[in-house]
Backbone bond lengths (Angstrom), bond angles and torsions (degrees), N, CA, C in turn:
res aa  C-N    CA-C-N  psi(-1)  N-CA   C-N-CA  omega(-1)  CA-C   N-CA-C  phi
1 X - - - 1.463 - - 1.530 110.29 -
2 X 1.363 114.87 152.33 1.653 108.17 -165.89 1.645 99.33 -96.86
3 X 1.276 103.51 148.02 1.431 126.10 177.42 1.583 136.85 -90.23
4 X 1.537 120.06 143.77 1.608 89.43 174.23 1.295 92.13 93.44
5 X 1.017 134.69 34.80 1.875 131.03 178.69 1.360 99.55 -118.14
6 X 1.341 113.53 151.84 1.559 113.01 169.38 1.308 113.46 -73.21
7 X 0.853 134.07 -49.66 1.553 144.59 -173.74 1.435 110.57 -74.35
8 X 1.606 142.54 160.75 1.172 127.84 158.28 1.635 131.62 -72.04
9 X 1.209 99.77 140.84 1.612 76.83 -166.60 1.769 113.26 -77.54
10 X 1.410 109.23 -1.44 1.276 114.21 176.99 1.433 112.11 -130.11
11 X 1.497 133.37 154.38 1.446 118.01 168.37 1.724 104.93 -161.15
12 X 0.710 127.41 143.60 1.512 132.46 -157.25 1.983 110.10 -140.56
13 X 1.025 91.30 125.70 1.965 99.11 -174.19 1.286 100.14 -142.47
14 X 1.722 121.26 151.11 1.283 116.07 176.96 1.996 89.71 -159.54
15 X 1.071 100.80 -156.19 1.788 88.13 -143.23 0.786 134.71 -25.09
16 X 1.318 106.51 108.56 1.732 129.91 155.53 0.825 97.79 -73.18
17 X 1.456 156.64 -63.04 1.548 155.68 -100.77 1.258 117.12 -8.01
18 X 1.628 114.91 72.11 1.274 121.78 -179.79 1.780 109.18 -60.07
19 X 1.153 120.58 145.60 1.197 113.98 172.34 1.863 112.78 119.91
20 X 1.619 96.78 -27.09 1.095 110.08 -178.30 1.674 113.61 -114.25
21 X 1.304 110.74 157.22 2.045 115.78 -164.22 1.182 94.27 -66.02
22 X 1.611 130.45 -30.36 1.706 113.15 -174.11 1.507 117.97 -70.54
23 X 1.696 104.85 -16.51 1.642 82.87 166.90 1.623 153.68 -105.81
24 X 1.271 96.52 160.05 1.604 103.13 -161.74 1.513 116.81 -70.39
25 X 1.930 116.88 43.25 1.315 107.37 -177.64 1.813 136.34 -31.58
26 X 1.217 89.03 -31.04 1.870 93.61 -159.60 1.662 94.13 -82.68
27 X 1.577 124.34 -28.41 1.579 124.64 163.78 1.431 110.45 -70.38
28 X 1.490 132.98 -27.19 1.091 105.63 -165.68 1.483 88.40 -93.13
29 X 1.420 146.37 -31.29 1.703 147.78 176.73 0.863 114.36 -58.33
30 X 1.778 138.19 -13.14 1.161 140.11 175.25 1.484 102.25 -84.13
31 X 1.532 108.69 -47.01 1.872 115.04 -174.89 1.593 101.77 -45.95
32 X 1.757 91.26 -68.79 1.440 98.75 -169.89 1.655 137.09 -56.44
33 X 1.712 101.18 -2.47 1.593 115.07 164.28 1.327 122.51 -76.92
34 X 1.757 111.49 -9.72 1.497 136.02 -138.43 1.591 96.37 -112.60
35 X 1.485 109.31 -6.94 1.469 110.11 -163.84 1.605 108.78 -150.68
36 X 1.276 108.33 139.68 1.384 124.32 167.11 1.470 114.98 -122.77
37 X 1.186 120.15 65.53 1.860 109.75 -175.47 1.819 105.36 -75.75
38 X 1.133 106.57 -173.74 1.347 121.40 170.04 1.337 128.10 -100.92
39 X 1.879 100.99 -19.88 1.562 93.25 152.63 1.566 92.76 -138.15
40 X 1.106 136.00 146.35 1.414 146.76 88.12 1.807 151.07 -24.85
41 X 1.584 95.68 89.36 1.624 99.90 -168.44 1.594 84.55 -102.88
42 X 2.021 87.96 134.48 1.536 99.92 160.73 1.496 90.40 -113.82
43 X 1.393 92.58 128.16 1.402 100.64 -173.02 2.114 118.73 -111.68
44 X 1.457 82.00 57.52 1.448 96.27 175.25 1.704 107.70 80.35
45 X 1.746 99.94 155.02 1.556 118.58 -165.48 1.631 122.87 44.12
46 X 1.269 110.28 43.41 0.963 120.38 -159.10 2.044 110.80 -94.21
47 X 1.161 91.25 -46.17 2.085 116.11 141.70 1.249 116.87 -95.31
48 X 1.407 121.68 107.40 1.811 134.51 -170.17 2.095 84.49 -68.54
49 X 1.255 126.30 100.65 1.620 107.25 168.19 1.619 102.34 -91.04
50 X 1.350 110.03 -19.00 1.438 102.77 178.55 1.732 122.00 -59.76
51 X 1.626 95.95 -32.45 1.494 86.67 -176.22 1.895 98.76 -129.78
52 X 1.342 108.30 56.33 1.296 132.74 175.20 1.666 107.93 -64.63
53 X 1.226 113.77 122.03 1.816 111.84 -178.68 1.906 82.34 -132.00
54 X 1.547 93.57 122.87 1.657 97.29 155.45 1.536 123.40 -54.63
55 X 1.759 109.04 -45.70 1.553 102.85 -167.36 2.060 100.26 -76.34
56 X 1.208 115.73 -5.61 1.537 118.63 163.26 1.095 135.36 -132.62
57 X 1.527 97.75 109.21 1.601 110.81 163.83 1.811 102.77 -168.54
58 X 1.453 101.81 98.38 1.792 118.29 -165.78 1.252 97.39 -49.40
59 X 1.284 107.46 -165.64 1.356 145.69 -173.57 1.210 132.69 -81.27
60 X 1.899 95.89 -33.83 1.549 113.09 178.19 1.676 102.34 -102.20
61 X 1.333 120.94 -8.61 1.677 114.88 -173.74 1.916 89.39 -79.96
62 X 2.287 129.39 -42.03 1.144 117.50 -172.37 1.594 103.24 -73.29
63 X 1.569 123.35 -10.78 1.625 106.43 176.90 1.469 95.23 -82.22
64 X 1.207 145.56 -7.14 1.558 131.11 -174.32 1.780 84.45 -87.54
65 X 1.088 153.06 -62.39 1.612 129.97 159.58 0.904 163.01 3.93
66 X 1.613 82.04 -64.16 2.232 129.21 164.58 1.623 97.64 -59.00
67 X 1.063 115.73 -66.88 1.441 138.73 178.63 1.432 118.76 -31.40
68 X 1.222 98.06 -75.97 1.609 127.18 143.00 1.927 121.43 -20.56
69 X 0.922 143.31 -56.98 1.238 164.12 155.97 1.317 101.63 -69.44
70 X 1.418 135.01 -59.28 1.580 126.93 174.44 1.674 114.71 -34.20
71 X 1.857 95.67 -58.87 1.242 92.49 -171.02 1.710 127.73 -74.63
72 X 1.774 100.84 -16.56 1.701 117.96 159.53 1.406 96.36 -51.78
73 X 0.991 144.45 -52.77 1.726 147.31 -106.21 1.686 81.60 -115.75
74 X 1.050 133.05 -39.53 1.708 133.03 -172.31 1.512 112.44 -107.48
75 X 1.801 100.46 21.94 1.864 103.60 163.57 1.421 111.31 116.63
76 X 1.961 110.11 -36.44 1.793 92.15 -171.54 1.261 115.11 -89.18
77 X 1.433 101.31 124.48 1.736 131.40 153.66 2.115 100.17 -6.82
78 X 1.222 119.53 99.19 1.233 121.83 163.19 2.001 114.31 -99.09
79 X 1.391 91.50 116.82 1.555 91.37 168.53 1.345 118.86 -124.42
80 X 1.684 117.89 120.54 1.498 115.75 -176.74 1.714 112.41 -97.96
81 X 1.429 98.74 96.96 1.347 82.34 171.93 1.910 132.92 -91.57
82 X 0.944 114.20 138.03 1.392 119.42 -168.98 1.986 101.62 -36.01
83 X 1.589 109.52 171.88 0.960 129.76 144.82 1.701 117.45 -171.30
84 X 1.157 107.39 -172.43 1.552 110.25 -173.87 1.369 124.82 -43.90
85 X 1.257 127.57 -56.85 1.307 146.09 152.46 1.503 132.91 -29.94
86 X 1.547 88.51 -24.72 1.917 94.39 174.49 1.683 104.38 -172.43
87 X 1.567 93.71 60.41 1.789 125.60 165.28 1.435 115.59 -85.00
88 X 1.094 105.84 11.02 1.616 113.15 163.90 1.611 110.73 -78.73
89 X 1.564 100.73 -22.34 1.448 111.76 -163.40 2.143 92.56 -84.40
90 X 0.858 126.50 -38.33 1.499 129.51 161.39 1.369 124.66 2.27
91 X 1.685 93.92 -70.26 1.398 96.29 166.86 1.881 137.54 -47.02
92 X 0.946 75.31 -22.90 1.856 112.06 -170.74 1.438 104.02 -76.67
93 X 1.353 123.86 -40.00 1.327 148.33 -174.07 1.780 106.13 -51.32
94 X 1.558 106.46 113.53 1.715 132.98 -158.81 0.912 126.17 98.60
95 X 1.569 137.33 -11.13 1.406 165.72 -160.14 1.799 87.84 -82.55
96 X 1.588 124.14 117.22 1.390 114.11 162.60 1.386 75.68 -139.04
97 X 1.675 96.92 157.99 1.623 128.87 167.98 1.533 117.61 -122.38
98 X 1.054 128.03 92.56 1.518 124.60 -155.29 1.207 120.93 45.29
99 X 1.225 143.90 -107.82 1.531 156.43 -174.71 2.079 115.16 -96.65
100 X 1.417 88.59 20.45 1.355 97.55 -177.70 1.184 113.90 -137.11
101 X 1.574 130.26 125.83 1.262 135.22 -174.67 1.271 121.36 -146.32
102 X 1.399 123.00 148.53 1.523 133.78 -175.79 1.560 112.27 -112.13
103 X 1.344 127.04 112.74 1.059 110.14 -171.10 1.980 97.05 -142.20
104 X 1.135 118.09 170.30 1.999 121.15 172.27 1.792 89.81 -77.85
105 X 1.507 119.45 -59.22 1.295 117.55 -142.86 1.707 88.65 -125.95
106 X 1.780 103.82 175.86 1.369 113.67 165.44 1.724 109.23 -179.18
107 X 1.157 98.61 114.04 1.424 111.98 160.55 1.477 135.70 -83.86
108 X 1.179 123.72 130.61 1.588 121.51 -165.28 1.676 93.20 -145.68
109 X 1.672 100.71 149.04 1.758 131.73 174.92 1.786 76.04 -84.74
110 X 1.282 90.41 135.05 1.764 121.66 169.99 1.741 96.62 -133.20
111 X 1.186 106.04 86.37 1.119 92.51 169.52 1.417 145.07 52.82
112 X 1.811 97.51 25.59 1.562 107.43 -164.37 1.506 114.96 114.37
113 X 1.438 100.03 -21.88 1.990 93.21 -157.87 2.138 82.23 -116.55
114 X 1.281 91.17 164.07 1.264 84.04 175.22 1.753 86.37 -123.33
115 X 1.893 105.12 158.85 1.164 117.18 -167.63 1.716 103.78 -143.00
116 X 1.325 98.59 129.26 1.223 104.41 -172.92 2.036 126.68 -93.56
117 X 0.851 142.56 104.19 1.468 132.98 -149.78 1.833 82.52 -118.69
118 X 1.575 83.31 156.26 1.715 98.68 -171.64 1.643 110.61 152.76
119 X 1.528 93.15 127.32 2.230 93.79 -162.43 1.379 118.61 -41.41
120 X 1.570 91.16 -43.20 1.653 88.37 -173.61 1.652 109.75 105.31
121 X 1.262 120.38 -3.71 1.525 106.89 160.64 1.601 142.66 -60.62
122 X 1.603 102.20 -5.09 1.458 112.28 -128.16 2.174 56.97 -102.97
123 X 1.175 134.82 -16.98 1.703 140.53 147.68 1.332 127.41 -26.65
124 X 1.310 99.55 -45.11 1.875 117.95 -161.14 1.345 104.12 -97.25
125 X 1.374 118.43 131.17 1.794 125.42 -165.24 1.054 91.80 -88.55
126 X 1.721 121.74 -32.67 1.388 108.52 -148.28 1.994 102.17 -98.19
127 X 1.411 108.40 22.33 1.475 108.49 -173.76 1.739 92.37 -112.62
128 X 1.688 118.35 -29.81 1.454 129.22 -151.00 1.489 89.06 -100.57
129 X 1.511 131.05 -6.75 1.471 112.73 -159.56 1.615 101.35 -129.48
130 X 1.478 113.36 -37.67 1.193 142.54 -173.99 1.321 130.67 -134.08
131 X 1.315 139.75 76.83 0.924 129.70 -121.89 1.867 92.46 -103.27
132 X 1.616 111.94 -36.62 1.215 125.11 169.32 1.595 108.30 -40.47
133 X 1.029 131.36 -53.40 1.320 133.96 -156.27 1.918 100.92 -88.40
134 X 1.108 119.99 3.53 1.096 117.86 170.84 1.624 111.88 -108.34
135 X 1.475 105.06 -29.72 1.819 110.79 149.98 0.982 127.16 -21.69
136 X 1.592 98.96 -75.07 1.562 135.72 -178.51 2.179 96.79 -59.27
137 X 1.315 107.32 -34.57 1.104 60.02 -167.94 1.990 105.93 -102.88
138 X 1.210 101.22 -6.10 1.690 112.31 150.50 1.740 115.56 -41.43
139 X 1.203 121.61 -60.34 1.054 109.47 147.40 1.915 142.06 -23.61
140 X 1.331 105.02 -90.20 1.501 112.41 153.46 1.356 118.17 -22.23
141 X 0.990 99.73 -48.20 2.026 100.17 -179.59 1.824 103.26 -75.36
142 X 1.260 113.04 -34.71 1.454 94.16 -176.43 1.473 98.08 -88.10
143 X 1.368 132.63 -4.30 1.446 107.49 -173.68 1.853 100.44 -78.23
144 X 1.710 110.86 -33.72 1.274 122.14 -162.02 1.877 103.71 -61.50
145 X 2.051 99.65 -27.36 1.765 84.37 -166.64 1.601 85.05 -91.52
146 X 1.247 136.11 6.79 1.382 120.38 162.51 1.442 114.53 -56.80
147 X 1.362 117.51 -75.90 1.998 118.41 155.01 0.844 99.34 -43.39
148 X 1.483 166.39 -102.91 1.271 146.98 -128.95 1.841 113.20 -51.37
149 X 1.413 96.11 -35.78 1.738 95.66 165.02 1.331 141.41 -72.21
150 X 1.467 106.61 -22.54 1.527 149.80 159.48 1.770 98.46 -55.57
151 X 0.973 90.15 -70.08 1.938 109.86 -170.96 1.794 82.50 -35.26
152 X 1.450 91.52 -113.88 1.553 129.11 152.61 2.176 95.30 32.48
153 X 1.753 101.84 -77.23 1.269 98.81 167.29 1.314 144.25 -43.77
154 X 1.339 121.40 -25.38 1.440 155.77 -136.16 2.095 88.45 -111.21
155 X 1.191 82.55 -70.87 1.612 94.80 -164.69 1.475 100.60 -76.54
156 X 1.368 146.06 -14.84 1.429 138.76 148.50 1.487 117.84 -59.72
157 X 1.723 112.30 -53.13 1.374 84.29 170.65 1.341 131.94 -81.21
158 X 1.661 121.18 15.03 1.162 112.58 169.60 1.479 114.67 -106.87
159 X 1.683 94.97 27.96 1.231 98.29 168.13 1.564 121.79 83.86
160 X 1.513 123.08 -17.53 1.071 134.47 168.64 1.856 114.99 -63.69
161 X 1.623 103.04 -167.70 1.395 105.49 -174.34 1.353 119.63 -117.78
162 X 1.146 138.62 140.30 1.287 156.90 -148.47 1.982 95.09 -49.29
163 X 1.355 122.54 166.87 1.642 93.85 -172.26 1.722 70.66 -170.53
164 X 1.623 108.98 122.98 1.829 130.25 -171.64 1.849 86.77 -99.84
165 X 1.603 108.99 124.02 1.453 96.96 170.94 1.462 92.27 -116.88
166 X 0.785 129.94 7.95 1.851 126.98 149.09 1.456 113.86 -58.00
167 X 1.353 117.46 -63.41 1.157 129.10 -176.05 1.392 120.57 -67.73
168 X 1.787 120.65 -21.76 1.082 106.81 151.83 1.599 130.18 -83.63
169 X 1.280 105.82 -19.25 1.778 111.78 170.17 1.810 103.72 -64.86
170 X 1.280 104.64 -47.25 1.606 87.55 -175.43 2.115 111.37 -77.33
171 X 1.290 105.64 -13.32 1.921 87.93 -171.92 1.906 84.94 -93.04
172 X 1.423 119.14 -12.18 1.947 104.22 177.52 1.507 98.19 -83.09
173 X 1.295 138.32 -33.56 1.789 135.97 -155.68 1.381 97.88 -106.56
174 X 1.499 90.65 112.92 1.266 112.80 -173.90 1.457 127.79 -46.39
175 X 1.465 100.89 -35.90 1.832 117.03 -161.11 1.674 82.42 -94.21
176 X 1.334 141.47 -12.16 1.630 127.29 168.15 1.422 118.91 -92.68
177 X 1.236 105.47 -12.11 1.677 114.58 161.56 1.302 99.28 -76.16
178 X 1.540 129.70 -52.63 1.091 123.43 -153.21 1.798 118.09 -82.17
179 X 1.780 111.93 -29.74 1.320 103.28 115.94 1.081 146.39 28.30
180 X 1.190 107.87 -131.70 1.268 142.09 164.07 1.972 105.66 -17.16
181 X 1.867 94.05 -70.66 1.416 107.46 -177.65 1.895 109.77 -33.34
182 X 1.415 99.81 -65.28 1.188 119.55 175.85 1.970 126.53 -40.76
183 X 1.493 80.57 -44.21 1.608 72.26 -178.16 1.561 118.53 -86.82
184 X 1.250 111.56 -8.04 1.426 125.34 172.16 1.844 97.89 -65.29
185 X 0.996 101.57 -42.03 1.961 100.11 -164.76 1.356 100.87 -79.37
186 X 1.548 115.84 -31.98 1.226 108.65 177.82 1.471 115.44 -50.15
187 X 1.523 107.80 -67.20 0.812 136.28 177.82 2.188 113.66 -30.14
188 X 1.151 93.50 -57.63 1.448 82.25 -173.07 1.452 118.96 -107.00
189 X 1.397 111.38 4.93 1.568 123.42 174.16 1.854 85.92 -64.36
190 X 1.561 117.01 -59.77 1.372 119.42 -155.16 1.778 100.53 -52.06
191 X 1.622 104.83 -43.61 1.168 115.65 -161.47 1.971 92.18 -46.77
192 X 1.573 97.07 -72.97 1.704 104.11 -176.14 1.499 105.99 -32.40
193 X 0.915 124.04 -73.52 1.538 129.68 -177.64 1.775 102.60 -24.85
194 X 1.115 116.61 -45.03 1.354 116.76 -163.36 1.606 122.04 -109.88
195 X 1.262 109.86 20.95 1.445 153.66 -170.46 1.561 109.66 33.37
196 X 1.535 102.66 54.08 1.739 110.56 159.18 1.574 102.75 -77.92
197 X 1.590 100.95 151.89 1.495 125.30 161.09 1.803 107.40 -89.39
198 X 0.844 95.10 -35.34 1.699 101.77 -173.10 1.720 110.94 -149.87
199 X 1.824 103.40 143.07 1.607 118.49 -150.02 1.366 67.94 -142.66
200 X 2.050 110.41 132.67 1.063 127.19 -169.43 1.846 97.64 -135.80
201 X 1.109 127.62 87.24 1.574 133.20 171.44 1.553 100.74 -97.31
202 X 1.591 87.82 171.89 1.123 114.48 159.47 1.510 109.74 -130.34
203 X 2.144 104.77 -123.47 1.301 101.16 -177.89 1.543 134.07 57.19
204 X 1.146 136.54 -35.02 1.489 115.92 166.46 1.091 108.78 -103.35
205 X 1.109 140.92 36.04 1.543 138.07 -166.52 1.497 120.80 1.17
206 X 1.486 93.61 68.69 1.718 109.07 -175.86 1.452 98.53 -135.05
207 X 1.257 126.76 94.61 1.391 124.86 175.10 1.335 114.32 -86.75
208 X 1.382 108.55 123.43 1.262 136.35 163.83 1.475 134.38 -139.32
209 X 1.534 109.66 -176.86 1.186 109.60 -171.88 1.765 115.61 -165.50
210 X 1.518 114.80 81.32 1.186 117.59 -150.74 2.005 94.88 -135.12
211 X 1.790 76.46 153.14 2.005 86.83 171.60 1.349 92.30 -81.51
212 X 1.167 126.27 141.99 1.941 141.74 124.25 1.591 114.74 -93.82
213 X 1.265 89.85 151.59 1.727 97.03 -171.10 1.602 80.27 -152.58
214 X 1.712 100.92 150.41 1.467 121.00 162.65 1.105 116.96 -140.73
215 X 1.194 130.81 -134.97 1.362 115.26 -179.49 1.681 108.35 -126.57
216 X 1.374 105.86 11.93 1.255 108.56 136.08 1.638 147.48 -69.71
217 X 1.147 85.09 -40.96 1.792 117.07 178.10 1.434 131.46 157.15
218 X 1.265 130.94 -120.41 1.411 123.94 -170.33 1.727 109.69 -154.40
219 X 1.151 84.32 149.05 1.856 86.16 166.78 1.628 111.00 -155.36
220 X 1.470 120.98 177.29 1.493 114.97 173.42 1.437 89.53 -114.27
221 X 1.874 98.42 132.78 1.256 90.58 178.08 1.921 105.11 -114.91
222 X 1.091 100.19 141.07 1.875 104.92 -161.88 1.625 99.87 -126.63
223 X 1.631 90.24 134.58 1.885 89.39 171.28 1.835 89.74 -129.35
224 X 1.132 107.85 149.37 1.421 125.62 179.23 2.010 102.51 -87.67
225 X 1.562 120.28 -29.97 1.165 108.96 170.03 1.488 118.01 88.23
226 X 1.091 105.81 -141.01 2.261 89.19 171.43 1.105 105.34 -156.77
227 X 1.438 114.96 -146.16 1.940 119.42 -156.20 1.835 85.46 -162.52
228 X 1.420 113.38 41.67 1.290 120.29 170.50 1.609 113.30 -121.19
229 X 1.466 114.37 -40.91 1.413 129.95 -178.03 1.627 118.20 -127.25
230 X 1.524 112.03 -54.30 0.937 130.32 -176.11 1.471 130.47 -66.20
231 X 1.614 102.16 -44.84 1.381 127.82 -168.28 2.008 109.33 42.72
232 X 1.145 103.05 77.43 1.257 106.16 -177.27 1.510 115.75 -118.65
233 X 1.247 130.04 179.71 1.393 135.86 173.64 1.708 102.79 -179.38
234 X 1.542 83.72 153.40 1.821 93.87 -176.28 1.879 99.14 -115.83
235 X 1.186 104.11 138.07 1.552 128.57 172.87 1.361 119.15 -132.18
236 X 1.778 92.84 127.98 1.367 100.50 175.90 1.493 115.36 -108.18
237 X 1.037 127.50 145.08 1.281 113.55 -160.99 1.935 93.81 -172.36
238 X 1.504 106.46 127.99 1.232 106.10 178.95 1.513 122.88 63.62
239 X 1.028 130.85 42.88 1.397 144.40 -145.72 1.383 114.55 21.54
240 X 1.404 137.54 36.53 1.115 152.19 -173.79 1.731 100.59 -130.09
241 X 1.494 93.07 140.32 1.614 117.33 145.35 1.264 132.74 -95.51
242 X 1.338 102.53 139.47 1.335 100.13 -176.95 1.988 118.54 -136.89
243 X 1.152 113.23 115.46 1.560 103.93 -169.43 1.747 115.90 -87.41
244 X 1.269 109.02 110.90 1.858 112.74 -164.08 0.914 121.98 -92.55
245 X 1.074 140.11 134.24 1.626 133.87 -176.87 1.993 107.27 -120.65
246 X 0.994 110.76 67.71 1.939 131.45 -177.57 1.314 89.45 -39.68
247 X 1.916 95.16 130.60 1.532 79.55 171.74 1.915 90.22 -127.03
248 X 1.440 123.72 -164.06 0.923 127.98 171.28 1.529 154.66 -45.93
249 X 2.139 87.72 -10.68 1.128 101.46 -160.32 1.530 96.42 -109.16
250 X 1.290 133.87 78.89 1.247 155.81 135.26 1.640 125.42 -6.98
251 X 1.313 113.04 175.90 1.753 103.16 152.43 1.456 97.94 -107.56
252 X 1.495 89.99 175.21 1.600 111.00 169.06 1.411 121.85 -24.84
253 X 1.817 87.82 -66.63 1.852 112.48 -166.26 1.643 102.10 -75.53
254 X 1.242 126.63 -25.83 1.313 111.59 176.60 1.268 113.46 -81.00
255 X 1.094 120.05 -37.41 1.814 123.96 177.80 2.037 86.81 -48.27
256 X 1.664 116.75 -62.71 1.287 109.01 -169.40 1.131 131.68 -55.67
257 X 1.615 120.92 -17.88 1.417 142.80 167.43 1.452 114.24 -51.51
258 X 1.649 93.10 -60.70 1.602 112.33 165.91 0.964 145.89 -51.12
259 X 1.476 107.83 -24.03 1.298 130.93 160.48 1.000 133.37 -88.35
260 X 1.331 116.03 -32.17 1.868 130.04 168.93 1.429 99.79 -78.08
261 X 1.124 147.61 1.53 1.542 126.24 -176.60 1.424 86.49 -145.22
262 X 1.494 145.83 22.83 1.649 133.98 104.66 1.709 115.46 -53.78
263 X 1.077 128.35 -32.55 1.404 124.48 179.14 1.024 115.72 -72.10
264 X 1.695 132.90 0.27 0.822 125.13 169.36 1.663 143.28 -92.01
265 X 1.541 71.16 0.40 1.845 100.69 162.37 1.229 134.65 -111.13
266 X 1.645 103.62 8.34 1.440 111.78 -165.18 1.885 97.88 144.24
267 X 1.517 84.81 164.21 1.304 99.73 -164.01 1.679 116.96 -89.21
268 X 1.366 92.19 -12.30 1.714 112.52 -138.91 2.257 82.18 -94.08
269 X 1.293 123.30 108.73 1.246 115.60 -170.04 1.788 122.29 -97.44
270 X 1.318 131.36 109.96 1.020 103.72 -173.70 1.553 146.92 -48.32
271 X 1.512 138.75 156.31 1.608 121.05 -179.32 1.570 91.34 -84.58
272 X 1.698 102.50 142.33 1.275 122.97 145.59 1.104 131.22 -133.06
């Protein structure tokens, strides 16, 4: 991959769950004005179909789309890979249209290393065994970032700081640490076994970016995280990774980007 580019030449994001109130469209449309890579991995839940409502899905979740296709439309490599949340799309899975493709998994040369990308559900017992009880608990999680958005309001205008009560239920409950722990090892023991340098998930919306080693060998294991709590994304760039957390403070011309291609659905512009 060529070096020395302004932009990354790679960048990878996975739940958004557009479609649904937890997500942070107008953060993730600001990122995605912020970047031109050469490929683009959506790396699953990227359309919530599980908790799909016709009368909801705004204005700014179809410009994260527009956006989406813009940046297909001017050369970068788009790959959607499936995950739990919108495995309807599965079937679909090998289907490319020029510079656009649907696939479960994807392997790519990084510069020598090969890297493996893939959601990471195929982890979770309770999606592979029971699929209801992972509904139920898809649910629960969106009722919790409903109060957490509530919260969130409360403690900004009093001037305080933003406060994740997901993230503290899962690092206090033991069996979601433990989790978590687990699916990371899963995750990149298989990778070693199968001689990846780098294992690219999503799905728990836990962004990170850590060595594992066993006594097989080693890999970097990387999650890109989501666009519900975290607002994260992974970039590769310069034979380096890098895990980003975009925040509001933009340039000029991208805020104006952002703003001229919301008008194109309406007049009415969101505050950021």
């Amino acid at each position: 991959m060529k070096t020395g580019l302004k932009y990354p030449e790679l960048v990878v994001i996975s739940d958004t769950h557009l479609g649904t109130f937890g997500c942070h469209a107008n953060k993730l449309l600001e990122y995605l004005y912020s970047i031109q890579p050469q490929i683009l991995v959506l790396n699953g839940d990227i359309i919530d179909i599980w908790q799909f409502r016709k009368k909801y899905f705004p204005k700014t979740h179809l410009a994260v789309i527009k956006r989406i296709i813009e940046l297909n439309a001017l050369g970068t490599r788009v790959v959607y890979l499936t995950g739990n949340h919108d495995e309807m799309l599965r079937k679909f899975s090998g289907t490319q249209l020029g510079n656009f493709e649907i696939s479960n998994k994807l392997v790519l040369d990084l510069d020598g290393k090969k890297a493996w990308f893939f959601h990471g559900d195929i982890f979770d017992v309770s999606i592979k065994n029971a699929k209801w009880i992972a509904s139920l608990g898809a649910i629960g999680y969106s009722l919790l970032i409903h109060l957490n958005r509530l919260l969130n309001w409360i403690l900004v205008k009093c001037g305080k700081n933003r406060y994740s009560l997901s993230n503290k239920i899962k690092h206090r409950v033991k069996n979601a640490r433990e989790f978590i722990n687990n699916f990371e090892k899963a995750a990149s023991d298989l990778a070693i076994d199968k001689g990846y340098k780098y294992v690219v998930c999503g799905h728990i919306h836990q962004p990170k970016m850590i060595r594992k080693t066993n006594v097989k060998g080693t890999c970097l294991y990387l999650n890109s995280g989501d666009w519900i709590e975290n607002f994260s994304a992974l970039e590769y760039k310069n034979k380096k990774w890098e895990l980003v957390f975009p925040t509001a403070e933009e340039s000029k011309q991208t805020r104006l980007n952002f703003l001229t291609a919301l008008t194109v659905f309406g007049n009415k512009k969101p505050k950021i």
